[in-house]
N, C-alpha and C positions, 0 to 999 in steps of 0.2 A: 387488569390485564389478564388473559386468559393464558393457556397454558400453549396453542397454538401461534400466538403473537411474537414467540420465541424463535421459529424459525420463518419471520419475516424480516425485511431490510425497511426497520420502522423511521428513518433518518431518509427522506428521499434524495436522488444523486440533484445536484447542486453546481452553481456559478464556481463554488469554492475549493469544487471538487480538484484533486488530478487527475484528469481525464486524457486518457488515450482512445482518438476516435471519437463518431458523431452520436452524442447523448440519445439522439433518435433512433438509432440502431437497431434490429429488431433483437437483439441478445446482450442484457448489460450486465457486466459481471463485475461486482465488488468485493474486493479483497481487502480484508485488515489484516494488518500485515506487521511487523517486527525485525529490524535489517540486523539485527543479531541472532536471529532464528533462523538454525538449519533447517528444520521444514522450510519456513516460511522460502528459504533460499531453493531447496527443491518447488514447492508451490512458484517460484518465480520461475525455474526454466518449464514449468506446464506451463504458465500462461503463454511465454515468450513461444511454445512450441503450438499452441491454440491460437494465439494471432496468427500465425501462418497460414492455420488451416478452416479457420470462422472467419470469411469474408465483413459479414455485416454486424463487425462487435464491438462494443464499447466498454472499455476497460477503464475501473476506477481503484483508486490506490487508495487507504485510509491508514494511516496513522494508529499503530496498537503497542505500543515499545512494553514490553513487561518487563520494569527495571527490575524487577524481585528477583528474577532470574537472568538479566542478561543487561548487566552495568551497563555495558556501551550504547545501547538500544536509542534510549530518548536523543543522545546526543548528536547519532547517526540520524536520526528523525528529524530535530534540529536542522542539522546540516542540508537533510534534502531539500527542505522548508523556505531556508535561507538560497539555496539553490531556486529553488521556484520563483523566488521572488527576481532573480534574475535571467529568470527563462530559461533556465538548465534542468528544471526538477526531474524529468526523464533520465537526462543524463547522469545525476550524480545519482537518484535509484539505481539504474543499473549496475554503476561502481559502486554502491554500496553491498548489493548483493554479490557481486562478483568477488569483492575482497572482506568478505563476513568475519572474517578472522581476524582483520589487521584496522577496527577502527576505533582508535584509540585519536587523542587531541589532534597531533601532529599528524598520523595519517591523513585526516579528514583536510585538514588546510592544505595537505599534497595533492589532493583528489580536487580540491575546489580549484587551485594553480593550475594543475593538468586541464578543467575545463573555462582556465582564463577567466573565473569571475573574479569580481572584486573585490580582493585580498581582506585589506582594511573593512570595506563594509561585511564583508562573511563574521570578518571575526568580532566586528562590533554587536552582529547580528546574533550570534552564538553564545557572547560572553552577557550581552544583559540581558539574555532568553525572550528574545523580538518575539518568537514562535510557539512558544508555550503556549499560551492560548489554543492558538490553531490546533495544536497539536491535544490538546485536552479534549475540545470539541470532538474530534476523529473518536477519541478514546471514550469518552461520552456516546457519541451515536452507536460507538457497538456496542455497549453497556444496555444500553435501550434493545438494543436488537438483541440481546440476549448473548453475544459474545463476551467469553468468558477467559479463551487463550487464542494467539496467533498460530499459525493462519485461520481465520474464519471467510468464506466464502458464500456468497452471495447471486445466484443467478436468476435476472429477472424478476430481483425482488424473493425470492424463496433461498433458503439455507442451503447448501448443498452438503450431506454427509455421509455421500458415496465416498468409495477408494479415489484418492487423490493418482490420477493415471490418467494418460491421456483419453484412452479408451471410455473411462466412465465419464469423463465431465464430455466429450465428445456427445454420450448417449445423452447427458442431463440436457445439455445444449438443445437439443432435438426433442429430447420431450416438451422441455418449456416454450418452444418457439413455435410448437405446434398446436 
C-alpha cells in the first residue's frame, strides 16, 4: 500500500451505508465520526450548514467511537445503530450530537422514547451488542483509509485536510467536482 492510498476513501459507500441523499450525487462526502467528540460535534453543524448550501450532495455517516478517550462514544454509536434499524438513524445522530454531554445509559433510552422507538427491542438491542459488528466494520474501513482519529472526512473519495469552516470544504467541494 503506498503512502498516497492514505488519503483515499478505500472502503467504497455502500447499501450498508447511512446515507443522506442519492449515492449518485455528483459530490459524496464521508465522515467518520465519534458522538462524544466535540469536534466531531462542530464537524456536525458544517455538514448540517453544507447541506443547505450543496444542492447535489451525498452525505455518509461512519462509525469511529474512540472509547480510549471518550467512554460513552461506542455506546452512543450503539444506540444510533439500533435506531437505524428502526428507521430513526438520522434522528437519534442528530440528538446524539446535539446532547454530546449527556449520553450516558439512561439518557440514551430517553432519547430512543422521545423518538417512539421500541423500548424493549432498543434495550435488547444495546445490551447483547446487536451492533458491534456494524459498528467495527465502519471502524475497520477507516483503519484501511488511513483514519487514525474522529472527525476524518472524506470528499469524493480524497481526504479532506483543509481548515474545517464552511468557507474551505465549500472551495474543496468545487475543486473536486470540477
Amino acid at each position: 500500500m503506498s503512502l498516497g492510498d492514505y488519503n483515499r476513501l478505500l472502503v467504497p459507500i455502500s447499501e450498508q451505508d447511512h446515507i443522506q441523499g442519492l449515492v449518485s450525487a455528483s459530490v459524496a462526502l464521508v465522515e467518520y465520526g465519534d458522538y462524544q467528540c466535540p469536534i466531531c460535534g462542530e464537524a456536525h453543524q458544517l455538514i448540517k450548514a453544507l447541506q443547505q448550501q450543496v444542492n447535489d450532495l451525498c452525505f455518509v455517516f461512519r462509525h469511529f467511537p474512540q472509547s480510549q478517550i471518550h467512554p460513552y462514544a461506542q455506546r452512543a454509536a450503539e444506540a444510533a445503530a439500533s435506531a437505524a434499524t428502526q428507521g430513526q438513524f438520522w434522528q437519534m445522530h442528530d440528538i446524539l450530537f446535539t446532547h454530546q454531554q449527556e449520553l450516558g445509559n439512561d439518557r440514551l433510552v430517553e432519547y430512543a422514547n422521545n423518538l417512539r422507538l421500541d423500548i424493549p427491542q432498543f434495550l435488547q438491542d444495546i445490551s447483547s451488542k446487536v451492533h458491534i459488528d456494524r459498528i467495527n466494520q465502519d471502524i475497520e474501513s477507516g483503519l484501511h483509509s488511513g483514519v487514525k482519529v474522529a472527525p476524518a472526512l472524506f470528499i469524493n473519495g480524497i481526504r479532506y485536510t483543509s481548515l474545517w469552516n464552511i468557507e474551505q470544504l465549500i472551495a474543496a467541494i468545487v475543486t473536486v467536482s470540477n
